[in-house]
N, C-alpha and C positions, 0 to 999 in steps of 0.2 A: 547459583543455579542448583536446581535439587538435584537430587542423584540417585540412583538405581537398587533398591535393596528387597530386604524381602519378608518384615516385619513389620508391626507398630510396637514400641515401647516407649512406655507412659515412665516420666522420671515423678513415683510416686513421692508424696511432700515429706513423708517418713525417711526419706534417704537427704532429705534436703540438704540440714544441716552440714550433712558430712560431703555433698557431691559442691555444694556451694562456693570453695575455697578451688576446686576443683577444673581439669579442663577436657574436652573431647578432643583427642587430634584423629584426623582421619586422612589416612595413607591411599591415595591414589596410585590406579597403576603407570601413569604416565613418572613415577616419581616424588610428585608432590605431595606435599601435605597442609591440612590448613586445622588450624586450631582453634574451638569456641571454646567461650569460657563458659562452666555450666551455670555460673547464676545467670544469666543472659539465655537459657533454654528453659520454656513449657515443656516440650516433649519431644521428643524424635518422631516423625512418621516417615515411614520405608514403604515402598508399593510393590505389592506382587510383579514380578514378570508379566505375566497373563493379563494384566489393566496396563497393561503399555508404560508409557513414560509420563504424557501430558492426557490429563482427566478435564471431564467437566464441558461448558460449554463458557467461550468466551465472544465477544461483543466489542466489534470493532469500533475503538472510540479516533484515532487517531493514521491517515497513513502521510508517512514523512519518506521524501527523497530531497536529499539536499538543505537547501535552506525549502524548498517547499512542503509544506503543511498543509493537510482537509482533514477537518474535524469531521465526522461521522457521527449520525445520533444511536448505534447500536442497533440498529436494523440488522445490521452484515453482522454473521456472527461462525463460529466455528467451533462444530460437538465432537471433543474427540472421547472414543470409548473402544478401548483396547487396541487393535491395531487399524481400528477403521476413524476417518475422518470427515466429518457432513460440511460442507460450507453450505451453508444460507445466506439466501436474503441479497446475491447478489444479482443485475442487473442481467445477465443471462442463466438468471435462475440457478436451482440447486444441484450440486455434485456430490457424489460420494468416490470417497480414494481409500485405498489401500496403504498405508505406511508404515515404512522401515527405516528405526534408529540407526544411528552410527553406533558405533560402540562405546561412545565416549560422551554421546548422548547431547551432543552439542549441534545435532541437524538431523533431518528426517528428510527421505525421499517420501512423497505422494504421487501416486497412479491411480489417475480419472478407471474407475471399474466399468466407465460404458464407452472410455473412450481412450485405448491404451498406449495413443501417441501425447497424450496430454501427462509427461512426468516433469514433477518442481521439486527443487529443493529447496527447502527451509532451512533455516539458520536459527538458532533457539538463543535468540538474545540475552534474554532475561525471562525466568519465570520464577515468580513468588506467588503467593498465595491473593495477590488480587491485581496483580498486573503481566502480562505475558505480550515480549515483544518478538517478532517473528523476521526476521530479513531475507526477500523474496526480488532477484531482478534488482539490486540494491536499492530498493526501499523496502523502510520500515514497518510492519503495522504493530500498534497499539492496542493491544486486546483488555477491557476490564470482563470484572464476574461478573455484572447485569447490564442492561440497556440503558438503565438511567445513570448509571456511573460512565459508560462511555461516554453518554450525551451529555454531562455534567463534567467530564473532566478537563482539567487543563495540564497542557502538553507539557511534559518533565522527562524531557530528553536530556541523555548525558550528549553534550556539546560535543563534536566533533572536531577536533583541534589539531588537526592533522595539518592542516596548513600552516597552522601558527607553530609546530612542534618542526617542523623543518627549518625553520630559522634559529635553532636551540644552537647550544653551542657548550661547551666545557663537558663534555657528557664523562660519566665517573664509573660505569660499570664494568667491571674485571670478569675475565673469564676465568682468575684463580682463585678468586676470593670474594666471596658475596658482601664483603666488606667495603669494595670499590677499589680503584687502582691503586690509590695511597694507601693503602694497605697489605699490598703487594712484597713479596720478599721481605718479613717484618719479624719479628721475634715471636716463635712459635713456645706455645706456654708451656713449661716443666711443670713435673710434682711438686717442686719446689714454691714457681713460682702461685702455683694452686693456693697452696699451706698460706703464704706469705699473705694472697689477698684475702684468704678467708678468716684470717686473723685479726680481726675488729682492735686489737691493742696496738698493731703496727699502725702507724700514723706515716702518711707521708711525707716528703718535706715542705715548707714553708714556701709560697709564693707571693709574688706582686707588693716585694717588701714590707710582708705582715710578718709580725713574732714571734708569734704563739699559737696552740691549739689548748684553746681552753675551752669546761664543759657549760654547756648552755642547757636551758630547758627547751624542749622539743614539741610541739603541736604539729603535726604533718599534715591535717587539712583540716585550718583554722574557720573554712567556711565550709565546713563537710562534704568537701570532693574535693580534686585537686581542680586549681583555678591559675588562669593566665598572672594575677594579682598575687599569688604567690610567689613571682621572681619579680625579682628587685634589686636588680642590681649594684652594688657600692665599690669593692677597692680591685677587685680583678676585674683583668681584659679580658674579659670572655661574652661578649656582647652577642656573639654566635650561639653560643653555648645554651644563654640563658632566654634567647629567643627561639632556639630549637625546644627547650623544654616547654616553653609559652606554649608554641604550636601543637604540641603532643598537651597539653593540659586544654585546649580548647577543643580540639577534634575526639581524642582519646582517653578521656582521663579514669576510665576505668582499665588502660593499659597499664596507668602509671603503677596503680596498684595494685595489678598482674606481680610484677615485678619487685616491688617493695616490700621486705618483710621485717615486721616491726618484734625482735628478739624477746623482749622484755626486759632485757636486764638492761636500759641505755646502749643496746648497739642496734645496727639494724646491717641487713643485707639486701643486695643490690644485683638482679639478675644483670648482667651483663654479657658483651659476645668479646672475644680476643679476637688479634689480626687474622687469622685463618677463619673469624664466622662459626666456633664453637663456642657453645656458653661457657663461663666462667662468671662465679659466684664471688661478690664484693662484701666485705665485710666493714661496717668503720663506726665508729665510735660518737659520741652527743659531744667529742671534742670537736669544735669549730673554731677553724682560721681569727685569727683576732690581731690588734696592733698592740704596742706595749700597754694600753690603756686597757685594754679589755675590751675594746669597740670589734665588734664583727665586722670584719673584711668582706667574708664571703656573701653572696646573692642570699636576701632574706625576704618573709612575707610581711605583709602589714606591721606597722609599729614595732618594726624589728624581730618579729615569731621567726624563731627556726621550725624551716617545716620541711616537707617532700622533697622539695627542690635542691631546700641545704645539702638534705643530703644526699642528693644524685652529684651535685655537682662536689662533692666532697668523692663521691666514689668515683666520681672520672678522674680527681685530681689523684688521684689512689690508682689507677685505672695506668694515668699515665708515668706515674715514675715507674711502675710495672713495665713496661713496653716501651716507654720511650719517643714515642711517634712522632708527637706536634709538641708537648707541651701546653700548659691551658690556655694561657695567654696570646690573645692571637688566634687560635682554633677556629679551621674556618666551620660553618655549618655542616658541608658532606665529609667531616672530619669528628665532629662531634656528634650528630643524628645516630649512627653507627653504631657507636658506642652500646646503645639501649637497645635498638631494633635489629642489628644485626645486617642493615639491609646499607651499600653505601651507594643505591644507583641513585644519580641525578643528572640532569642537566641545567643548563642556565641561560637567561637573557639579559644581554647586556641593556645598559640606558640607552633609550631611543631607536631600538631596533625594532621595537612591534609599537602600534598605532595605538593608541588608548581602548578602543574595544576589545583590539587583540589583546590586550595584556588584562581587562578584564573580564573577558573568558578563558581565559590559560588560569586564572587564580582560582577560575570560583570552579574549573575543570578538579582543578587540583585538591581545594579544597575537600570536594564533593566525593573524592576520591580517598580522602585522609593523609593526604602528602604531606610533609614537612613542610611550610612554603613562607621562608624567609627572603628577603627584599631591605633595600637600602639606596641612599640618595647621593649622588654626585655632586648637589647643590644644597649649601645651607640656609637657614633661615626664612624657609618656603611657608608661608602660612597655610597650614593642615586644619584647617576647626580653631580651636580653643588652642592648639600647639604648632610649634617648628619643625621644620627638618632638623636632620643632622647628619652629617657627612662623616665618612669611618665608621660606621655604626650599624648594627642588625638590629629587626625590626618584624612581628610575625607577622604577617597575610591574615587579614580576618575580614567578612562580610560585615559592613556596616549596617548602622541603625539607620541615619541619615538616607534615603531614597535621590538625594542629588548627589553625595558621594560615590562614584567609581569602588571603592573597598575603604578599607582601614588598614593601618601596620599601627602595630602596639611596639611602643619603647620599652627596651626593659626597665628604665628607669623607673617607672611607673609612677608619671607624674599625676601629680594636683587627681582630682576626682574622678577624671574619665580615665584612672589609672593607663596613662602614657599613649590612651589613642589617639592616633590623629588620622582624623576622617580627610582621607584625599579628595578634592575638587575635582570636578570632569574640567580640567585648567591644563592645556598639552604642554605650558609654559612649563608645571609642576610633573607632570606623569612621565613627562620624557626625560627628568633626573633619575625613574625609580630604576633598578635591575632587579631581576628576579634569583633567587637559587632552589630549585624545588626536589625532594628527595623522595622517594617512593616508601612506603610506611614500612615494610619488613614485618616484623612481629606483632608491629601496631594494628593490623590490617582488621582482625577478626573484631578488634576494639572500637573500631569508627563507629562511632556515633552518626544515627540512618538521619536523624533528625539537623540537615544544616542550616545553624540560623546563624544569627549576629552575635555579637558577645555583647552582654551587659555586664562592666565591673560591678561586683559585690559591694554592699555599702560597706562604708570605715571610716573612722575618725579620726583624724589626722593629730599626729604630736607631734611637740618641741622636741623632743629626742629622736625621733625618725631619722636615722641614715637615711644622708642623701647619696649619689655618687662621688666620688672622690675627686678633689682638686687635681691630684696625678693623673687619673687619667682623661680630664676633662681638655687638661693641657695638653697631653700626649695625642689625643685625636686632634688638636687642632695643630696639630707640627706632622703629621703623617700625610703625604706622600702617593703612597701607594694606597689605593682605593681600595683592594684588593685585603689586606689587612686591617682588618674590622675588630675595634674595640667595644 
């Protein structure tokens, strides 16, 4: 939503360079703040007090109550200019009102000037620059900037999932800690423990019975942005882990490299939050996890590239001999999300508690929204497309290519060419194995990508050498138990 200022300032291309690495955060008075990155800004525009809040004339394309929907051809339309408001074009003809913001700029009273029992309140949904949604009497109207765009548009409502959101369950949000409940009463960071992470030569210890930290070469985004196809997972149990980063590289992957910063000298750092939801700074080294052979243990990209992901999940594993929390192995999703974004709210749906529609508009809610939104199967060996289920195991949320598929969940395995997706069938046989875990994006938020499509893997050429996942724990998820505990 815009918000109330009292300038224009143009971010001339002369400053570019230097504002480009660069971020705006802007401190509201309710508390909050929200953060843009400036290469993602044209320019700032602020409006006088004196031109009101909402300019222009818009043209009702859409009014929604409920699931009911009337398209409109832009006839009806509504000129606001400074604190006066004209509706046209409606069927008892035209009104002019008088109107007065909130202070927070999130609804407007209007008062009929010829008819001063007639006062409404508006509710200021959304307003961007070519869509303005207004909430009146609980329904919705649809405003575009001309007539032939209302009469030409189709309806792109955020989904109302308010019914499906009461059936949720596991919810993770702390009132101590923006971190989530498991993060509650947890080892608060020293100066000590500062120094320690920000020391790229401290290595931490050895996991998932590998034997070494030896140095690798580094490509961070071997297809020039971070990509789902970059985690690959092989000898650690962190199936969560490396599905949570999937999901943050398909929704936000200009977040990733918000936070990544590449030293120069073979180290790199790693913005991260500690248990209390304050940042702390990760530091670690092009040493990567290995078995005595030299083989990379840890989650890698195409043809074995260490890239972006190596090294997030290198700084969680860094992350947690620091604190202690979970350890990698095992880490559930609203355990690992956190770590990056800072944010640990979520909730979850277990299998077979919502009906296959419901569960995919809870995803594509979520999605739409840049949540975290990992998922897994109670039942194995379900044919998905071209691939299986698998039971113990995470898997991200993604929209499909396929139009008969219900969604996608990408393996981090990242099999054969459709690197690890498998397109679900509208088959209730299949959809009532899936659960859901979805987490609320925290730092990611200002990063989401406006644009939600499907993910098309990157082409690549597959080798004889290519780590696959490891026989440990191929076995170990098929001797597990608790569902619950995702490899």
């Amino acid at each position: 939503m815009r918000r109330l200022t009292l300038l224009t300032i143009v971010l001339l291309s002369a400053f570019s360079p230097m504002l480009r690495a660069q971020s705006i955060k802007i401190h509201f008075k309710d508390g909050t703040t929200v953060v843009y990155p400036t290469a993602n800004v044209e320019k700032i525009t602020t409006i006088a007090s004196d031109n009101g809040y909402i300019s222009g004339t818009w043209y009702l394309g859409y009014w929604v109550s409920g699931s009911t929907s009337i398209h409109f051809d832009g006839s009806e339309n509504m000129t606001f200019s400074g604190y006066n408001m004209t509706w046209a074009g409606r069927q008892d003809g035209s009104s002019i009102y008088t109107i007065a913001y909130s202070n927070d700029l999130v609804q407007f009273t209007a008062t009929n000037k010829s008819n001063s029992s007639d006062v409404q309140t508006w509710e200021i949904v959304t307003y961007t620059d070519d869509l303005l949604v207004l909430r009146n009497g609980g329904a919705d109207r649809y405003f575009y900037t001309t007539a032939s765009a209302a009469a030409s548009a189709t309806l792109d409502v955020e989904d109302d999932v308010s019914d499906i959101l009461a059936k949720a369950g596991g919810y993770t949000k702390s009132t101590v800690t923006p971190m989530g409940k498991h993060f509650e009463n947890r080892h608060q960071t020293t100066d000590s423990d500062r120094a320690w992470l920000a020391n790229a030569s401290n290595e931490p210890d050895v996991v998932a019975g590998l034997s070494k930290w030896e140095a690798k070469s580094v490509n961070l985004y071997p297809f020039g942005s971070p990509s789902p196809a970059d985690i690959n997972q092989h000898a650690i149990g962190d199936c969560s882990l490396c599905s949570v980063l999937a999901s943050m590289a398909y929704r936000s992957p200009d977040f990733i490299k918000s936070i990544l910063k590449d030293n120069g000298n073979n180290t790199y750092t790693v913005s991260m939050f500690d248990p209390q939801g304050n940042k702390v700074s990760v530091s670690v080294s092009n040493k990567i996890l290995c078995d005595g052979n030299g083989n990379i243990g840890q989650l890698t990209g195409k043809n074995n590239v260490v890239t972006w992901a190596t090294i997030l999940e290198k700084a969680a594993i860094k992350w947690e001999k620091c604190y202690g929390v979970d350890g990698i192995e095992g880490i559930g999703t609203e355990f690992a999300a956190p770590l990056f974004t800072g944010c640990g709210e979520s909730f979850a749906f277990g299998a077979d508690v919502l009906s296959t529609e419901e569960l995919k508009r809870v995803i594509n809610w979520a999605l739409k929204k840049g949540m975290i939104s990992i998922g897994g199967f109670n039942k194995g060996d379900l044919q998905c497309g071209t691939l299986k289920s698998v039971t113990n195991h995470a898997f991200a949320f993604m929209l499909s290519n396929n139009s008969s598929s219900v969604f996608a969940m990408r393996n981090p395995w990242g099999i054969e060419s459709v690197d690890g997706v498998l397109e679900i069938p509208d088959d209730r046989n299949i959809v009532k194995t899936i659960d859901a875990r979805l987490v609320y994006p925290g730092a990611a938020e200002p990063y989401v990508k406006s644009d939600l499509s499907s993910y098309t893997p990157p082409k690549f050429t597959a080798r004889k050498t290519d780590l696959g996942v490891s026989p440990r724990l191929l076995k170990k998820m098929k001797s597990l138990t608790n569902p619950k505990e995702l490899w």
